[in-house]
Legacy VTK file of the C-alpha trace (Angstrom):
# vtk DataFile Version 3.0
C-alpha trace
ASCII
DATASET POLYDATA
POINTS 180 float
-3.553 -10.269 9.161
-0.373 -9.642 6.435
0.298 -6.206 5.041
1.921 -7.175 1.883
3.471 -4.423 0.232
4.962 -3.813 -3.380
6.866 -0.718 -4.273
5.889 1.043 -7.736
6.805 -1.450 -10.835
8.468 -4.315 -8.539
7.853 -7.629 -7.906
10.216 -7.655 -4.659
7.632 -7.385 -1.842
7.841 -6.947 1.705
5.662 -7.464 5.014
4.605 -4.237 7.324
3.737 -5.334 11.145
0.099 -5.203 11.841
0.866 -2.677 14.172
2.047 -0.275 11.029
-1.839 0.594 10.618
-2.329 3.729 10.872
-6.316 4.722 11.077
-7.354 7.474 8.862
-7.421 11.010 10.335
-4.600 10.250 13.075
-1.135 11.332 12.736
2.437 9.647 12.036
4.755 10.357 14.409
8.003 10.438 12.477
10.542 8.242 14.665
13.818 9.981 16.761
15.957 7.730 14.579
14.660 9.151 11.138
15.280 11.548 9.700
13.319 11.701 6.130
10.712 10.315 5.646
9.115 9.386 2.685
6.264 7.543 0.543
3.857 6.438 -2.082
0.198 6.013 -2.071
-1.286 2.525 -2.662
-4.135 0.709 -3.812
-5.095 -1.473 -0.855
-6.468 -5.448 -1.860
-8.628 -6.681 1.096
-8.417 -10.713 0.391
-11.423 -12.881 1.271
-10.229 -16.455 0.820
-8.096 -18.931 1.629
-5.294 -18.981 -1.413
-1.557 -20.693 -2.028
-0.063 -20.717 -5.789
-3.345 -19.080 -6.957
-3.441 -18.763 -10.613
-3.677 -15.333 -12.135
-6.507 -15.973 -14.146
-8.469 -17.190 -10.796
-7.067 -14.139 -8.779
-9.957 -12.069 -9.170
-12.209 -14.631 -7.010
-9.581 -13.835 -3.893
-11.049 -10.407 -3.737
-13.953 -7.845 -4.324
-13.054 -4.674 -2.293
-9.976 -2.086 -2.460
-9.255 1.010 -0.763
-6.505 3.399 -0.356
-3.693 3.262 1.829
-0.287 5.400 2.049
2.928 3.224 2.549
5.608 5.320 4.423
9.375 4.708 4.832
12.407 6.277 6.627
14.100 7.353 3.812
17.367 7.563 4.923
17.245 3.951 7.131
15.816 2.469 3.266
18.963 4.100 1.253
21.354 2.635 3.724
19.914 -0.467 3.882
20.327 -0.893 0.213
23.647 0.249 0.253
24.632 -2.617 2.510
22.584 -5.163 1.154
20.798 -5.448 4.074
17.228 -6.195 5.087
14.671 -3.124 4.401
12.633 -4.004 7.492
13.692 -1.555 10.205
12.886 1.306 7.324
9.442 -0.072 5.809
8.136 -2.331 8.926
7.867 0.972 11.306
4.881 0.990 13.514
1.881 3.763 11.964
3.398 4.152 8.995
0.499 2.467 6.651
-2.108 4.812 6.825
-5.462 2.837 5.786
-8.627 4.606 4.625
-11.820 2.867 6.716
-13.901 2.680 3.011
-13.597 -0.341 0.945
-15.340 -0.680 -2.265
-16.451 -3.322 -4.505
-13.763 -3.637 -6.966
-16.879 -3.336 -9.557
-18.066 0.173 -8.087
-14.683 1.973 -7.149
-13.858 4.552 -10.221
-10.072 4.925 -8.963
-8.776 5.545 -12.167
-8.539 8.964 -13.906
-11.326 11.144 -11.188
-8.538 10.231 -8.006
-4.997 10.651 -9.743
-6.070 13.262 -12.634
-3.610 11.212 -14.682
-4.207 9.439 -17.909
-1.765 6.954 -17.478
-3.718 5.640 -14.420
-6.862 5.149 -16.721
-8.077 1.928 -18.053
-8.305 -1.435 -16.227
-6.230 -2.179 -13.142
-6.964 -4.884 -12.229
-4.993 -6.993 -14.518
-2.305 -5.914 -12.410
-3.744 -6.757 -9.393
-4.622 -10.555 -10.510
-0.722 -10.267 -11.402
0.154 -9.323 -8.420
-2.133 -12.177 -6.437
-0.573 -14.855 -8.480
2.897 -13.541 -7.648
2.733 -13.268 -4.186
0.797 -16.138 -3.392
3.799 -18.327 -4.904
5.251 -17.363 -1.233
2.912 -16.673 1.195
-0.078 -18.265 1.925
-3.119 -15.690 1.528
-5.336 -15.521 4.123
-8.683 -14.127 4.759
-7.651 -10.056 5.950
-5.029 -9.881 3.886
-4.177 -6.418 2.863
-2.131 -5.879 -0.358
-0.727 -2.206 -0.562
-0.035 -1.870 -4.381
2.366 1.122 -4.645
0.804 3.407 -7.351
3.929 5.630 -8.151
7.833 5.827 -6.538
8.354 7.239 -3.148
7.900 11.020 -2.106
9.458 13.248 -0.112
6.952 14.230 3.096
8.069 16.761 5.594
7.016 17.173 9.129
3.749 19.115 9.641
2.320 17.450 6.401
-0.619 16.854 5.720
-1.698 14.087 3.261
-4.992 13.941 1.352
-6.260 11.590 -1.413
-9.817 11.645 -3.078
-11.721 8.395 -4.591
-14.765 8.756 -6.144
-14.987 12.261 -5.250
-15.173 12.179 -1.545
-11.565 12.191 0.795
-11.078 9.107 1.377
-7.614 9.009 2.754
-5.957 12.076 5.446
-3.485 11.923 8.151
-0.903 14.166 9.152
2.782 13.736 9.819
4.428 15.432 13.162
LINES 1 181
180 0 1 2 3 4 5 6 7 8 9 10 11 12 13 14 15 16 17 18 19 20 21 22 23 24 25 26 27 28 29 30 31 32 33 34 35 36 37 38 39 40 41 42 43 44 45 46 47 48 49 50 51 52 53 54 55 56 57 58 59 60 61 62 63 64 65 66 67 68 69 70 71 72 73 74 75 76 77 78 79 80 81 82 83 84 85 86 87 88 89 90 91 92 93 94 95 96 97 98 99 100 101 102 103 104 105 106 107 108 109 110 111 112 113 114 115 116 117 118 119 120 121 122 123 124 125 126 127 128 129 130 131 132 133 134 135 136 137 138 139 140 141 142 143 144 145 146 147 148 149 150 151 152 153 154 155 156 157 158 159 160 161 162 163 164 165 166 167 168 169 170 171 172 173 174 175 176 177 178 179
């Protein structure tokens, strides 16, 4: 299984270890070698076929269920990186930083729009975005069946030690861990 990540309006995606899940409810144990950390709630894409160049217009048959997930980053690792050019791995690829919430919807029954973020320019149809995003990736990486695409739903945040992070979908919490 990929996690396939793309920050907040970008194109430029990146791979997270399988061992970055983190399941929902535990905590994040921020790293000796970090000191900030940061990051940006996601849509997750669960992909349930086979796909390579996949055509935007097709992307919607790769998938039927999302979820949320929280992508997390050591802030200061990330700005240096970028500074030097350098690959953003050893800030993004850390091990428990993607929390995942266990609930996955059918993309036809989640109402993730304006009831989870409270903000109207999350209403309307998403999903054009995510077909987008399908095509995109797929030019690259083969998709398998697993697959989890974290769609970054706004630029990183700031989170400080003894956080605790909550998100609601459909009016239940879907989505809480803590960060030590």
């Amino acid at each position: 299984m990929k996690l396939i990540c793309l920050p907040h309006q970008s194109l430029h995606f990146y791979l997270k270890p399988d061992t970055a899940l983190l399941r929902n409810g535990r905590t994040f144990y921020v790293p000796d070698f970090c000191n900030r950390i940061s990051g940006a709630l996601a849509l997750v894409v669960r992909i349930n076929r086979l796909g390579r160049h996949i055509n935007a217009r097709f992307a919607h048959r790769y998938y039927r269920e999302t979820t949320l997930g929280f992508s997390l980053y050591a802030a200061d690792l990330l700005e240096q990186s970028r500074a030097e050019g350098a690959s953003w791995s050893p800030a993004c690829a850390l091990d428990y930083s993607a929390p995942l919430s266990e609930l996955f919807y059918p993309v036809a029954e989640s109402d993730w729009s304006q009831e989870l973020f409270g903000w109207e320019q999350w209403s309307g149809n998403f999903t054009g975005s995510i077909d987008q995003s399908i095509a995109h990736i797929s030019r690259y990486i083969f998709l398998k069946m697993g697959d989890l695409i974290w769609l970054e739903l706004h630029p990183p945040l700031p989170l400080f030690t003894s956080a605790e992070v909550h998100a609601l979908r459909n009016g239940r919490m879907e989505l809480n861990f803590k960060v030590e």
